[in-house]
C-alpha positions, -999 to +999 in steps of 0.1 A: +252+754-476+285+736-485+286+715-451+267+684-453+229+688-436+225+669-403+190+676-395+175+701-367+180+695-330+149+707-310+157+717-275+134+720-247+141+730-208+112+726-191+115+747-163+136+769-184+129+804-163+139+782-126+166+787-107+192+757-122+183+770-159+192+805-149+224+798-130+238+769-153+216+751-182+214+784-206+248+788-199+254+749-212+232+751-242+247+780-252+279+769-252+266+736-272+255+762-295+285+778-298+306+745-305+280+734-331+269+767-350+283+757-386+291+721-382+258+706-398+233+705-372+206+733-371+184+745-338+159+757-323+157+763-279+122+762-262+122+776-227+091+759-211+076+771-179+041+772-161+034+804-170+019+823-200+036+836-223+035+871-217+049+862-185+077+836-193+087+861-220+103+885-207+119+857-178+133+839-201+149+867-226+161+884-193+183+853-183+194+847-224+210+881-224+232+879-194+248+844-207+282+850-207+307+844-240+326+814-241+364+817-239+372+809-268+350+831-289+363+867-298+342+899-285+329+904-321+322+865-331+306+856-296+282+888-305+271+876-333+264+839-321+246+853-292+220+870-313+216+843-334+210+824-302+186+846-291+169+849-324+167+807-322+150+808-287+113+809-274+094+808-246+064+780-241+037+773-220+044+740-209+012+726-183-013+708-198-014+683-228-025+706-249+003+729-241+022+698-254+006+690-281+008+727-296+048+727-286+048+695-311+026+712-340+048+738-335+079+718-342+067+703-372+053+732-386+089+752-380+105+715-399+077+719-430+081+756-433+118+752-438+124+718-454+144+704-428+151+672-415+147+662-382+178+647-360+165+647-327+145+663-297+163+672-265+138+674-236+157+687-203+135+684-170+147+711-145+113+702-124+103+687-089+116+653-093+074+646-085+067+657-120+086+636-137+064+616-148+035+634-156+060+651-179+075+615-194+040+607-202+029+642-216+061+637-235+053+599-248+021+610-260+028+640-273+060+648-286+078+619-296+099+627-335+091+605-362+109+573-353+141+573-378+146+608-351+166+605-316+141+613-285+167+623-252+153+631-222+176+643-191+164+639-156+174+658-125+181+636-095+164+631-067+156+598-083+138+586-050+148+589-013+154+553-010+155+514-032+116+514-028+107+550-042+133+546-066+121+509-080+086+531-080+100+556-102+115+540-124+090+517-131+067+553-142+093+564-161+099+533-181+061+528-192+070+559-209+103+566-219+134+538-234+162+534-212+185+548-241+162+579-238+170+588-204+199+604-195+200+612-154+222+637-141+247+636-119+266+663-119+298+648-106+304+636-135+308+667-158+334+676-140+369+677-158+383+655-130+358+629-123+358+624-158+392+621-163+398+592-133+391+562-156+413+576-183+441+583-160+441+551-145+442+542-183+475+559-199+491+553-161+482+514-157+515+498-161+523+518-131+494+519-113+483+479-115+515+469-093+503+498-063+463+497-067+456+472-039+456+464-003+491+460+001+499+493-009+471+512-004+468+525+036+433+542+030+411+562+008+393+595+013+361+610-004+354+644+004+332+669+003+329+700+026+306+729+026+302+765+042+269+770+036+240+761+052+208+746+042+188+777+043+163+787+021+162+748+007+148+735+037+119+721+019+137+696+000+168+695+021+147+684+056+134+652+031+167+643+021+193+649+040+232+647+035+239+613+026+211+608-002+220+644-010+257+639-018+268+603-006+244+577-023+252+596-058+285+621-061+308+605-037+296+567-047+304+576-086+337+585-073+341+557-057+330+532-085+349+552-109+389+551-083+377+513-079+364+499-104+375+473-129+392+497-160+372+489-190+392+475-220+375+504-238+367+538-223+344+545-252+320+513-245+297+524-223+276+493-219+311+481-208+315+510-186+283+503-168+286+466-167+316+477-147+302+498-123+274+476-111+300+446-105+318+468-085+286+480-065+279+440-056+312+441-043+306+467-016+304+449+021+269+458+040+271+490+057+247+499+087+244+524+116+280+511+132+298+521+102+286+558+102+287+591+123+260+618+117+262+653+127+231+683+124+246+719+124+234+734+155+212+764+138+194+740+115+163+726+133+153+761+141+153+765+104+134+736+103+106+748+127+104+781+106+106+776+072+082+740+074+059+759+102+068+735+131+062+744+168+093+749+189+090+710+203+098+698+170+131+681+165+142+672+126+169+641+130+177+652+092+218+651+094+238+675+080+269+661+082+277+626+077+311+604+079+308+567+065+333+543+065+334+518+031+351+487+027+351+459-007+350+426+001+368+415-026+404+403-028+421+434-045+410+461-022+396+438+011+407+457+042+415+490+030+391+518+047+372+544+021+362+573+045+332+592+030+325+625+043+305+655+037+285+682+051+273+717+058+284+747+074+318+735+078+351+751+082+359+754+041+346+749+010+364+720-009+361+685-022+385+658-035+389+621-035+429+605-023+445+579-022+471+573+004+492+549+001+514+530+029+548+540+037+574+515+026+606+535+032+627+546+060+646+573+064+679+577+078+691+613+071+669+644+060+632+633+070+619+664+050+630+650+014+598+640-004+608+607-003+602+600+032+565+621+033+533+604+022+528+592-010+495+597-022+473+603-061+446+634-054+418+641-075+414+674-065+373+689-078+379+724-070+378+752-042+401+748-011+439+757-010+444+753-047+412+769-059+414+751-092+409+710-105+436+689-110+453+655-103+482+656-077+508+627-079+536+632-049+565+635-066+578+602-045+553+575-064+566+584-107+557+612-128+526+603-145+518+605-187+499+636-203+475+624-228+478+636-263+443+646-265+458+682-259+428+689-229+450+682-199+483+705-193+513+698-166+513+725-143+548+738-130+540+775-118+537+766-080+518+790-055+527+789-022+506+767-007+502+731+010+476+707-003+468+675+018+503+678+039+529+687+015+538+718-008+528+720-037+559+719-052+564+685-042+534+672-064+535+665-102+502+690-115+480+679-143+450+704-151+428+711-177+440+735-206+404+754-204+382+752-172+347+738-182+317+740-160+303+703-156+268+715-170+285+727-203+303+692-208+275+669-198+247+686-222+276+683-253+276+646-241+234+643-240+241+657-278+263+632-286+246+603-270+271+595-246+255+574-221+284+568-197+284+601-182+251+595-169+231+570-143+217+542-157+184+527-143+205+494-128+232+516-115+210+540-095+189+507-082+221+491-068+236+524-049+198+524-032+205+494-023+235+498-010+227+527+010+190+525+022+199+496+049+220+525+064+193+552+057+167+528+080+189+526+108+197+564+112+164+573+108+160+572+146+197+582+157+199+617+165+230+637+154+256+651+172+250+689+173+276+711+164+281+747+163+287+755+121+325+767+112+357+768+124+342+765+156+333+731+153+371+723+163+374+683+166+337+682+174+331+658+145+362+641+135+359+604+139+373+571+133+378+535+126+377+509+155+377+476+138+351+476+111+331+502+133+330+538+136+329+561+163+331+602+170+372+606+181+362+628+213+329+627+237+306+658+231+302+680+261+266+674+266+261+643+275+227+625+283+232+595+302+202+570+312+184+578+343+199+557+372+229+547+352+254+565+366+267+539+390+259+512+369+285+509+347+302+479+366+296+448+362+276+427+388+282+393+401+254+373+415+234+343+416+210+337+393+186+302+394+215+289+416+245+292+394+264+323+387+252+352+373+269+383+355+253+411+345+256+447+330+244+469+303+247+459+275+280+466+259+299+462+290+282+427+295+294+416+258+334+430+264+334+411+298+320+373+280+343+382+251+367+385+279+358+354+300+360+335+263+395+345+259+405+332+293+383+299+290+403+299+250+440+298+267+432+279+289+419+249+271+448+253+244+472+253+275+456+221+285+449+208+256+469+221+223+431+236+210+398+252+220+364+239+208+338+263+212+302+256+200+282+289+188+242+294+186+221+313+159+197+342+171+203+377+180+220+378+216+255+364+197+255+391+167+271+417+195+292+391+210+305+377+176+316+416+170+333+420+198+352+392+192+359+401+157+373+430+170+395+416+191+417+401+164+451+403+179+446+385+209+424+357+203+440+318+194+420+314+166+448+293+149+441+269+176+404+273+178+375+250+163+346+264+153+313+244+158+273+247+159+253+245+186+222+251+161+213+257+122+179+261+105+179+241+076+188+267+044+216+266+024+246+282+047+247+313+018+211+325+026+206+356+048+188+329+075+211+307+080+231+308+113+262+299+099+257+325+070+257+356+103+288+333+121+308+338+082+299+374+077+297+389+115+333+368+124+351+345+104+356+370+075+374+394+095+400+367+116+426+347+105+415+309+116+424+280+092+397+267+071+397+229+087+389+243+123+354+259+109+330+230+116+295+246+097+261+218+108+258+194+074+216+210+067+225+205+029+236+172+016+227+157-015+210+189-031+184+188-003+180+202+036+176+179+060+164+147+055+163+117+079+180+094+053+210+117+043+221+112+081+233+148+087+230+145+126+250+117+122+277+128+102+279+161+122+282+135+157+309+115+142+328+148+135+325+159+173+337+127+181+370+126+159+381+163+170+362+169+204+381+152+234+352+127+249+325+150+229+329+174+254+330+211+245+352+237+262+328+259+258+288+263+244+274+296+242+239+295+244+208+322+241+174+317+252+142+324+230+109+341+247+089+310+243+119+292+269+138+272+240+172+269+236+194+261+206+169+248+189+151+224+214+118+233+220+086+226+242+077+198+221+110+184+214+108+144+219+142+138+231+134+107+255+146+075+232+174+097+223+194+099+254+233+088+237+224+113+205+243+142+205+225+162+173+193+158+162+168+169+137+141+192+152+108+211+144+105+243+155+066+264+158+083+290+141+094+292+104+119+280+088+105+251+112+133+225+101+158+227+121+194+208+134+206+211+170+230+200+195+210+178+219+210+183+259+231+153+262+257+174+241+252+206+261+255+188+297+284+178+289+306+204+283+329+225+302+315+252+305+280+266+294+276+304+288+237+316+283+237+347+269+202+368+275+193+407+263+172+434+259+141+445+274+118+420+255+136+394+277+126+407+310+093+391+314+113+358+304+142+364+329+113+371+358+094+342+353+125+317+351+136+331+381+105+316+402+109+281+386+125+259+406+147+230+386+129+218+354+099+223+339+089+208+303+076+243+292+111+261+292+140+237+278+166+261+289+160+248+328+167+213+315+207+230+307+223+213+340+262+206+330+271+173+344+307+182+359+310+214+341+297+251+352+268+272+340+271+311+336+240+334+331+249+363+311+220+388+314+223+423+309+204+452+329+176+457+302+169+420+298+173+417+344+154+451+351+130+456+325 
């Protein structure tokens, strides 16, 4: 032959007579085929299965002759490469090693037979994702090429359910198989679109840098809706569920790819990757308050018959799902990526926009382009437009066609609306020749390009970006709704603060036994001072409240308002209230201080001041020299006598704090009785003038720093903040006790001239 020999490409589908192969992985490899046939490489295509051969025959052969021709092939060429296809294909037993091992023989003796040189071996798994490694170790011991020979091995996710099984998998697979061997799938990104973001943002960057950040960009959307139900893939799909089905992979590589930092070269894929994961690390926590999840109202009855569950079983797998995102770094901070997907909803459709904020205003003719919403669509497919494309309103600037020669401007318009404006009001780019994203990610296994696929550190930090959220829902139940159009506002929600929330109340509505006349909020007496109480939530609006009032107040009074803040877990609701009751608060004339810190460094997930940072000073506006963080780390070490942090944090009260005495100290108590962090044991007698001390507490980290009682009793005002159940046994007993006893600290909190408020809520008061 006059082209240059580039050595034989074995393929392999294992699993090459399922369901994925038939609909989609034939059709890919023989497309590859088709692209390659002449250009150097030679082949051979193994369809592996668990069944004998005079079974898998005839499967297999039945799927190979319905593949259809590619485009661009004529009727009479696309014959003849189809039958050379065919003639290049086999069916193999693939189950045991020895199945294996004769697969390999067979291979070599194909490469000895007609002098060839090997290239490669392509080893696609379209298996259970439990076999994988069984199959990576079959694999390692059996059919590795000689070594100056590429091994490739694609992977079908699910690569675990969560960071644990995923760390577990990968840890199998890499005993067996090189990270440059793997290549996991995700199908996302084979398709034109997704793989076109990173070079748009490329040939458009002078004009996109100026716009991509928060001060232009109002929100983003990731979308993806579905008519179909889970039916019939209840098996896997009851495991799973919709956000490790869809969110945790396809609509998080969209994400990464809108966001991330543009590569200075879009072939680099190490670059590429490096990339993505920086941009994962950037990704604030998300938990249970910044989701919605929804379960199709037909599905658990699916559930009970295709799993063989009696009628009292309830799945609380969601169906539906709407998270809101944010990035906590300074180019995108505040702007809200709403992901969304689910099942047997209204369409079928899916795209990723950008909308950006409205900077123009409109005297005359509201309807000109220029005064509608400006927004960048990456549209995958289906919906209005029934095709993929990138949509540009016409009112940001008419963006650059690559001279690749793949992408094409559209300018024949149908009559239709796509995301709030007519399509003629868009600029259209779409690919010249529609490509299915199976077909353009096996061309890029072939040619080794890693970027299109998952790598091991990227797939470990979307775990661990998602599982946190995956824990908490585990026992939420879904909002029901009925599949369709029907559905009607059922599940639209939205943003309040940093937390989200259905927009409208579902009609069925469970409320707690007895709580229906408890929703106001009771005033009484608790160990002879003043007690309020309520459940929960409306006990933390009503001290937010109270702190507001006590805030203007003081700065009425005084110019500023010191308020003193414990650690534990009765603030973290209170301290997101108040972060979402930015507008109204004085925080430019409020001081920040400590009523307690365990000695770690203040960035560690344990240290009190670290949950003050990241549940309420990141999201206000209060100037950096009114944040007053306890001194725990001085000198490279945690609290030592000689470094004189409880000093140092005294003779700070003393410059800012107006006779040491606080407006306002919000205190908690712990089940043992202590407060702050002055327990049983505390020796506080020689220490009457000291206002912070080191302390020891029975539970780890036992260092600790604390405001003494002298500090406490002097204040203003004193809230004590008490909830939830585990408290009530606490609350009971305090109760009986009548002034101070040296087994619970909190009774020795007895403000001099200021008051004391108990905070309880109905859980913590009635058990």
């Amino acid at each position: 032959p006059s082209i240059s020999h580039l050595g034989h490409v074995t393929v392999v589908v294992v699993g090459g007579t399922g369901d994925l192969a038939r609909k989609y992985l034939w059709q890919g490899f023989f497309q590859l085929y088709a692209d390659q046939v002449g250009k150097g490489h030679t082949f051979s295509f193994y369809g592996g299965g668990l069944s004998p051969t005079e079974k898998g025959t005839p499967l297999l052969f039945g799927i190979l002759k319905e593949l259809a021709c590619p485009p661009e092939l004529s009727v009479e060429r696309c014959d003849l490469v189809k039958d050379q296809f065919l003639h290049l294909s086999k069916y193999h037993q693939l189950k045991t090693t020895e199945d294996y091992e004769k697969l390999s023989q067979q291979i070599k003796q194909q490469l000895e037979q007609e002098g060839m040189v090997e290239a490669g071996r392509l080893f696609y798994l379209s298996v259970p994702a439990f076999a994988y490694a069984d199959i990576a170790e079959k694999i390692n011991n059996t059919c590795r090429p000689p070594s100056d020979a590429w091994l490739r091995v694609v992977l079908e996710k699910p690569f675990g359910h969560d960071l644990y099984s995923a760390q577990a998998l990968d840890k199998k697979l890499s005993g067996q198989l090189k990270e440059e061997e793997m290549y996991r799938i995700d199908h996302y990104l084979g398709k034109q679109v997704v793989s076109k973001i990173l070079p748009f943002r490329k040939e458009n960057k002078k004009l996109l840098d100026p716009i991509w950040n928060k001060h232009h960009i109002e929100r983003i959307e990731i979308v993806l809706k579905e008519t179909l139900d889970a039916k019939g893939r209840i098996q896997f799909y009851d495991q799973y569920g919709v956000i490790r089905d869809v969110l945790q992979n396809h609509l998080t590589e969209v994400m990464t790819l809108m966001l991330m930092n543009l590569p200075a070269n879009l072939s680099n894929s190490k670059e590429i990757l490096q990339n993505k994961l920086n941009f994962l690390a950037s990704l604030q926590h998300v938990d249970n308050s910044n989701a919605v999840v929804g379960q199709y109202q037909a599905y658990n009855e699916e559930v009970q018959e295709e799993l063989n569950k009696t009628k009292d079983y309830f799945s609380l797998t969601p169906t539906f799902a709407g998270v809101v995102v944010h990035v906590d770094n300074a180019q995108y901070e505040g702007i809200p990526i709403f992901m969304t997907s689910g099942k047997a909803l209204d369409e079928r459709v899916s795209y990723a926009r950008v909308l950006f904020k409205s900077d123009v205003f409109c005297v005359q003719d509201p309807n000109n382009v220029q005064c509608k919403s400006k927004q960048i669509i990456f549209y995958l497919g289906h919906g209005t437009l029934q095709y993929p494309a990138i949509l540009l309103s016409k009112n940001l600037f008419k963006p650059k066609l690559a001279s690749s020669g793949d992408w094409k401007e559209v300018t024949e318009y149908k009559d239709v609306n796509v995301l709030g404006l007519p399509l003629s009001d868009y600029y259209i780019q779409s690919p010249v020749t529609p490509r299915e994203a199976y077909c353009e990610l096996i061309s890029h296994v072939f040619f080794g390009r890693k970027d299109s696929f998952i790598s091991a550190e990227g797939l470990l930090a979307s775990w661990e970006f998602w599982t946190p959220l995956l824990e908490g829902l585990s026992r939420v139940f879904p909002r029901v709704y009925p599949g369709g159009v029907a559905n009607g506002n059922l599940l639209n929600f939205q943003l309040q603060g940093h937390q989200v929330a259905f927009s409208h109340e579902a009609v069925v509505n469970v409320i707690k036994p007895g709580a229906e006349d408890n929703f106001q909020v009771m005033q009484g007496k608790y160990r002879s001072s003043e007690m309020v109480s309520a459940w929960a939530q409306e006990l933390v609006e009503r001290l937010a409240s109270d702190l507001l009032l006590a805030a203007e107040e003081a700065i009425h009074e005084e110019g500023q308002f010191h308020l003193a803040l414990s650690g534990g877990s009765s603030p973290v609701a209170l301290l997101r209230a108040l972060a979402l009751n930015l507008y109204t608060f004085p925080w430019r004339n409020t001081h920040i201080w400590q009523v307690d810190e365990r000695c770690v460094p203040h960035t560690e997930s344990g240290s009190n001041f670290r949950s003050i940072h990241d549940l309420l000073l990141q999201h206000i506006r209060i100037p950096y020299f009114n944040i007053h963080p306890m001194p725990v780390h001085l000198t490279q070490r945690l609290c030592v006598e000689e470094d004189g942090g409880p000093t140092l944090y005294e003779k700070e009260i003393k410059k800012h704090v107006n006779g040491s005495s606080f407006h306002y100290i919000l205190i908690g108590v712990g089940q043992d009785g202590h407060t702050a962090s002055l327990f049983q044991d505390t020796k506080l007698e020689n220490d009457e003038e000291r206002l912070v001390i080191l302390t020891e507490s029975p539970i780890k980290p036992h260092q600790r720093m604390s405001l003494t009682f002298t500090a406490i009793n002097r204040a203003r005002r004193v809230g004590v903040l008490i909830m939830g159940k585990s408290k009530h046994e606490l609350v009971s007993q305090l109760s009986r006790i009548k002034g101070e006893s040296s087994k619970y600290p909190i009774t020795k909190v007895q403000p001099k001239s200021g008051t004391l408020i108990w905070y309880i809520d109905y859980d913590a008061l009635l058990g």
